[in-house]
C-alpha positions in Angstrom: 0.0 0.0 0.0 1.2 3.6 -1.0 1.9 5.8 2.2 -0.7 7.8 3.4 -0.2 11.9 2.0 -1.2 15.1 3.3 -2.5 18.7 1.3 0.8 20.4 2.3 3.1 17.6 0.8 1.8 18.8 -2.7 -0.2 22.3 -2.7 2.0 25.1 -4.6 2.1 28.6 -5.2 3.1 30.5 -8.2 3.4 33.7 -9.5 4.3 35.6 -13.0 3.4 39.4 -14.0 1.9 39.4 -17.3 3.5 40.7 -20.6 2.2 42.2 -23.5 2.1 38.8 -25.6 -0.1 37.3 -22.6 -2.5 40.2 -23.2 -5.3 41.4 -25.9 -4.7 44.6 -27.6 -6.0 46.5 -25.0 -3.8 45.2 -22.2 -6.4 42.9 -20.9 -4.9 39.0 -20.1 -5.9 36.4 -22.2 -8.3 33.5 -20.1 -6.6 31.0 -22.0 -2.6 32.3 -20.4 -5.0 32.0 -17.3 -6.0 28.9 -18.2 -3.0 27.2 -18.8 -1.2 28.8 -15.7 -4.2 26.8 -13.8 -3.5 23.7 -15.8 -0.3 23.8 -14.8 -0.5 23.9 -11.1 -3.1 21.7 -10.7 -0.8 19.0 -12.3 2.6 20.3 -10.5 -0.2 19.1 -7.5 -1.1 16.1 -8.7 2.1 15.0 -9.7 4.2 15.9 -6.4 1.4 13.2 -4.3 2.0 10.5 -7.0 5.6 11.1 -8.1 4.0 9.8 -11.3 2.8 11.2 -14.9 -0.4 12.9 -14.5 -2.9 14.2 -17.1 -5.8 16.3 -16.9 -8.3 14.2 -17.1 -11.2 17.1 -16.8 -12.4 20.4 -15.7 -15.1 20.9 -13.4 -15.5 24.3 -13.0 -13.7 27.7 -14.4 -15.2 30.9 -12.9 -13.8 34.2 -14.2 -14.8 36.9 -11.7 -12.3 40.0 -12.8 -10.1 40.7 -15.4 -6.2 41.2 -15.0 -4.2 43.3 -16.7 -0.6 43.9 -18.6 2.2 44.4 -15.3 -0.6 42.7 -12.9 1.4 40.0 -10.9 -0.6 36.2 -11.5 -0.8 34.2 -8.0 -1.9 30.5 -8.6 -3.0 28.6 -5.7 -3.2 25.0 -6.1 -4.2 22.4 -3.5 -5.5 18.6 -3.5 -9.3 18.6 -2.4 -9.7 14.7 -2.5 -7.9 11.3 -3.9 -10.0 8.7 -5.7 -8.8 5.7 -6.8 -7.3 6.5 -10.0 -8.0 10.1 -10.0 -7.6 13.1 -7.6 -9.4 17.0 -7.3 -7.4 19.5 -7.5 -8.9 22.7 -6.1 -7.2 25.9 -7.8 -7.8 29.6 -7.0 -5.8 32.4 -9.0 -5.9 35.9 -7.7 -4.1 39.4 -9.2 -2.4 41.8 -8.2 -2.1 45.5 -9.7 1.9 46.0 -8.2 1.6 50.1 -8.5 -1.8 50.0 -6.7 -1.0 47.1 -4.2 -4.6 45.6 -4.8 -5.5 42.0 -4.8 -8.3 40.8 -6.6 -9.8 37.3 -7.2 -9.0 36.3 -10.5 -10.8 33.0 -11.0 -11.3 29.6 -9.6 -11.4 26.2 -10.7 -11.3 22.6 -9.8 -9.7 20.1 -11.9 -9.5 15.9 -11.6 -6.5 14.6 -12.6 -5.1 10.7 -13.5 -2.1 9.2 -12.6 -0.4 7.0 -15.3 2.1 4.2 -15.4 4.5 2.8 -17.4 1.7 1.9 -20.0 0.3 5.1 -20.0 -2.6 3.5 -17.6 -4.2 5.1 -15.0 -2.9 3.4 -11.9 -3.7 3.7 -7.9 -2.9 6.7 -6.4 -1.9 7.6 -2.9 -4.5 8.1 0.0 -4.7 11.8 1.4 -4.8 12.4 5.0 -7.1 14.7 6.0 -5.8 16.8 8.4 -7.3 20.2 9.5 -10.9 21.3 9.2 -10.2 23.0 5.8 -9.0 19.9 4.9 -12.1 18.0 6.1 -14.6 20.9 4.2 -12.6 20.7 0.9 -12.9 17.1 0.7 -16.8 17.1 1.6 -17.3 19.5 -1.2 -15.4 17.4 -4.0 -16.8 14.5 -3.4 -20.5 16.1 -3.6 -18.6 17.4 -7.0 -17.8 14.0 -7.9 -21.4 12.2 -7.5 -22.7 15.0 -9.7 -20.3 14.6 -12.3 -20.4 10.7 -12.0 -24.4 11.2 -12.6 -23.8 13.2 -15.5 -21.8 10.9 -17.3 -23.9 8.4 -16.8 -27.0 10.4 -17.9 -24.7 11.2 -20.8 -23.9 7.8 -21.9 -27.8 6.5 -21.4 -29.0 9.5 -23.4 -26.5 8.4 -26.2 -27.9 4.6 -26.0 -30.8 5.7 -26.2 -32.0 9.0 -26.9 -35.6 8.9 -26.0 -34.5 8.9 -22.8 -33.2 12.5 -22.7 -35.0 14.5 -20.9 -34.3 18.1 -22.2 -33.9 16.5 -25.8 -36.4 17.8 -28.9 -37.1 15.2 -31.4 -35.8 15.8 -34.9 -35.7 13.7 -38.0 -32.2 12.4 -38.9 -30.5 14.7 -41.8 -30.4 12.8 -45.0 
């Protein structure tokens, strides 16, 4: 059995200011460089509690609240919410800063699930997280909530593909000939 891993033996923090080629014309950062920043943590996370390969596997939610701007310093926050078998929640929040100003401003949030691979490019069994403080505790009630919601869309996903009668918010339509 793999040993037994706390949040603080993975969760990261990183920053960058923003250039002009991460920006729009009008100095305004692109969500996609925020994206990708996000991306990144999450699997820095996922792959310091495996020591494995890990891929993104999907993303669960992506809330932009405010923009950020050309010379605005980036802050990614990155911390494991919960370890499936196979799979782990990462739980990501980004926040900028405007340097000049000294104002910090949520950015965005999002919460990512993560696979761990082996030799064969599998997905293999991943370490157990201990749960530690009450934050830990809360975080881990709320992904797993995630996780029986997204597990119950896939599977209304996959029933409404086998049979599409069975979609409920589905109109009718001939097939195109």
């Amino acid at each position: 059995m793999q040993d037994t891993k706390s949040t603080s033996n993975s969760s990261l923090i990183i920053s960058r200011v923003m250039q002009p080629g991460d920006a729009n014309p009008a100095g305004i950062v692109h969500g996609g460089v925020i994206m990708k920043e996000i991306d990144n943590a999450a699997g820095v996370v996922a792959v310091r509690h495996t020591r494995r390969i890990c891929v993104t596997a999907s993303i669960d939610r992506l809330d932009f609240h405010k923009p950020s701007f050309i010379g605005n310093l980036v802050t990614v926050k990155a911390s494991l919410n919960m370890v499936g078998t196979t799979s782990m929640e990462i739980g990501v929040r980004v926040e900028t800063e405007d340097l000049i100003a000294g104002t910090i401003t949520h950015l965005a949030s999002a919460y990512l699930t993560f696979v761990a691979l082996d030799e064969n490019h599998r997905p293999m069994k991943v370490p157990p997280l201990e749960l530690i403080t009450d934050e830990d505790h809360r975080r881990n009630r709320e992904a797993m909530a995630r996780r029986s919601l997204r597990l119950a869309e896939k599977r209304k996903e996959s029933n409404c593909q086998k049979d599409p009668g069975s979609c409920s918010c589905v109109q009718h339509h001939p097939p195109v000939k």
